[in-house]
Residue, then its C-alpha position, 0 to 999 in steps of 0.5 A: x500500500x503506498x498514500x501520496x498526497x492527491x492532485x486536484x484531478x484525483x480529488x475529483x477521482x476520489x469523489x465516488x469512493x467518498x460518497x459510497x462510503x458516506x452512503x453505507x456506512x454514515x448517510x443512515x445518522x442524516x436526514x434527506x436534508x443532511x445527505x443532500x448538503x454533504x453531497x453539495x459540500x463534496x461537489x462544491x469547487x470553493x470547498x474541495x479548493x480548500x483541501x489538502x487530501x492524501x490517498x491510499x492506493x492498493x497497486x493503482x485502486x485509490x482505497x481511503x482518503x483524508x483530506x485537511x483544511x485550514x493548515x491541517x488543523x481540522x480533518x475535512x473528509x476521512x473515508x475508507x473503503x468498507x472492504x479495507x476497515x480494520x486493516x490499518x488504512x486509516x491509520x497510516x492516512x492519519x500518520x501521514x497528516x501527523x508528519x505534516x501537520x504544524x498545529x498543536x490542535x486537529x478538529x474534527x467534525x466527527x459523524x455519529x458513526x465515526x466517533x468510535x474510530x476517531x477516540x481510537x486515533x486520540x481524539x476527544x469529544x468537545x460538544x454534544x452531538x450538533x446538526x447543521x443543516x441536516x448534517x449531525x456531527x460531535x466536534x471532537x479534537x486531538x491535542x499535539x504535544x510538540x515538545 
C-alpha cells in the first residue's frame, strides 16, 4: 500500500469512493436534508479548493482518503473503503497528516458513526452531538504535544 498526497484531478477521482462510503456506512445518522448538503459540500469547487487530501492506493485502486483544511488543523473528509476497515488504512492516512501537520490542535467534525474510530486515533469529544443543516456531527479534537 503506498498514500501520496492527491492532485486536484484525483480529488475529483476520489469523489465516488467518498460518497459510497458516506452512503453505507454514515448517510443512515442524516436526514434527506443532511445527505443532500454533504453531497453539495463534496461537489462544491470553493470547498474541495480548500483541501489538502492524501490517498491510499492498493497497486493503482485509490482505497481511503483524508483530506485537511485550514493548515491541517481540522480533518475535512476521512473515508475508507468498507472492504479495507480494520486493516490499518486509516491509520497510516492519519500518520501521514501527523508528519505534516504544524498545529498543536486537529478538529474534527466527527459523524455519529465515526466517533468510535476517531477516540481510537486520540481524539476527544468537545460538544454534544450538533446538526447543521441536516448534517449531525460531535466536534471532537486531538491535542499535539510538540515538545
Amino acid at each position: 500500500m503506498k498514500i501520496k498526497t492527491l492532485s486536484r484531478k484525483e480529488l475529483h477521482e476520489a469523489l465516488p469512493l467518498i460518497w459510497d462510503v458516506f452512503s453505507e456506512y454514515e448517510a443512515v445518522h442524516y436526514s434527506k436534508e443532511g445527505k443532500q448538503a454533504f453531497w453539495d459540500a463534496i461537489h462544491s469547487e470553493a470547498y474541495l479548493a480548500q483541501l489538502k487530501a492524501y490517498g491510499a492506493f492498493q497497486e493503482d485502486e485509490l482505497i481511503g482518503i483524508i483530506a485537511v483544511r485550514n493548515e491541517g488543523s481540522h480533518v475535512a473528509l476521512f473515508f475508507v473503503k468498507g472492504t479495507y476497515h480494520g486493516k490499518g488504512i486509516g491509520r497510516k492516512l492519519w500518520n501521514t497528516v501527523l508528519e505534516e501537520n504544524t498545529s498543536h490542535n486537529i478538529t474534527v467534525n466527527s459523524s455519529l458513526y465515526a466517533i468510535p474510530i476517531y477516540e481510537k486515533l486520540g481524539f476527544v469529544r468537545i460538544d454534544d452531538i450538533q446538526e447543521d443543516g441536516g448534517i449531525r456531527y460531535v466536534p471532537m479534537q486531538y491535542k499535539i504535544d510538540k515538545a
